[in-house]
N, C-alpha and C positions, 0 to 999 in steps of 0.2 A: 756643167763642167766647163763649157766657155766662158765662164767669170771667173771659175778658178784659174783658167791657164792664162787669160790674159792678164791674170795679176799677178803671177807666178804665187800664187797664194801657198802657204803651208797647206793646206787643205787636201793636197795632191798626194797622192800615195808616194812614196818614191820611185818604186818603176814607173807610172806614169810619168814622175819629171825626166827620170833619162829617156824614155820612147821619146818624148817630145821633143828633149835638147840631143838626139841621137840626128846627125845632119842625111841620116838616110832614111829617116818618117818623112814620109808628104804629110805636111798640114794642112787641114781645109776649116772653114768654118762656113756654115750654112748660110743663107739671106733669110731663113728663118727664125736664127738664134736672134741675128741683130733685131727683126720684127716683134719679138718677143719683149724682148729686152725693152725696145723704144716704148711698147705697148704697158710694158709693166713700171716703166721709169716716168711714164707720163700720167701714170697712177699713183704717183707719190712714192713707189716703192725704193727706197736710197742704195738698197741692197743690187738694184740692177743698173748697173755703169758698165759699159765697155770699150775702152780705147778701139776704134777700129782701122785708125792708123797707126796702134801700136802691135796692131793684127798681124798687120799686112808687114810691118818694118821689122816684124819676127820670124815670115815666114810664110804665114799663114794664105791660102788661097780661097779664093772665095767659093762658094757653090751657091749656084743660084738656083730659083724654084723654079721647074719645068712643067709642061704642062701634065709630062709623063710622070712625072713625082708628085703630082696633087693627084691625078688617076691612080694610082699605084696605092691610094691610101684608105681608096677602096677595098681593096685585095686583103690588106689586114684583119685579121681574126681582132673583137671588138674586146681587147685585152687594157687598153688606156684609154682614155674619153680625151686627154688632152691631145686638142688637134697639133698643137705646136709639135710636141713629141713623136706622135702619130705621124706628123711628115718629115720629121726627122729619120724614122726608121724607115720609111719607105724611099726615101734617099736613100740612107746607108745603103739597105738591101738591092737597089736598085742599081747602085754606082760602083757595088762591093766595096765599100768604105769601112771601113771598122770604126763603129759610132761608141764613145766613150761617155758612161753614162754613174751618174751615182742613184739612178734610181729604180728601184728593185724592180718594179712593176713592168719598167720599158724592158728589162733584161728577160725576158719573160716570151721575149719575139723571138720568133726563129732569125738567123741571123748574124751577120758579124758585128754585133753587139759586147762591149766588154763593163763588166759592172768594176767601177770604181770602188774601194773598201778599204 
């Protein structure tokens, strides 16, 4: 979902484009997404770019990974194998974040979790 918004891509539902250009959303984006991203971009994958100073010049705040947020990813019922994800939700649930996601399996967590569609 963080490659869609930072490219304001069509990809976006419409309500998520107004939540997000709404100036009363806090926006956050994870140090996990960018880890992903770097990890999948240095794999050749072309599909994973992300401005992370056009992040930050939109709004966006950072969340970083704490040590309570990699323990926390314990706690999770063994619902997704991907660890990226995995410490995505345990963020969200952790920070009460509301984690926007297009994919089905992570929606599946208890949680403030919102499936993109």
């Amino acid at each position: 979902m963080l490659l869609w918004a930072a490219g304001v891509s069509e990809r976006l539902p419409e309500d998520v484009r107004t939540l997000i250009e709404d100036p009363d959303t806090e926006l956050a984006f994870s140090a996990v997404s960018i880890w992903e991203v770097a990890i999948k971009s240095g794999l050749g994958r072309a599909d994973f770019n992300v401005d992370l100073r056009g992040l930050r010049q939109n709004g966006y705040q950072e969340l970083a990974i704490t040590a309570t947020h990699a323990a926390a990813v314990d706690l999770l019922p063994p619902i997704h194998h991907d660890p990226f994800d995995r410490l995505l939700v345990a963020q969200a649930q952790f920070e009460a974040l509301t984690l926007l996601t297009a994919d089905t399996t992570v929606v599946r967590y208890p949680g403030p979790i919102r499936l993109l569609v």
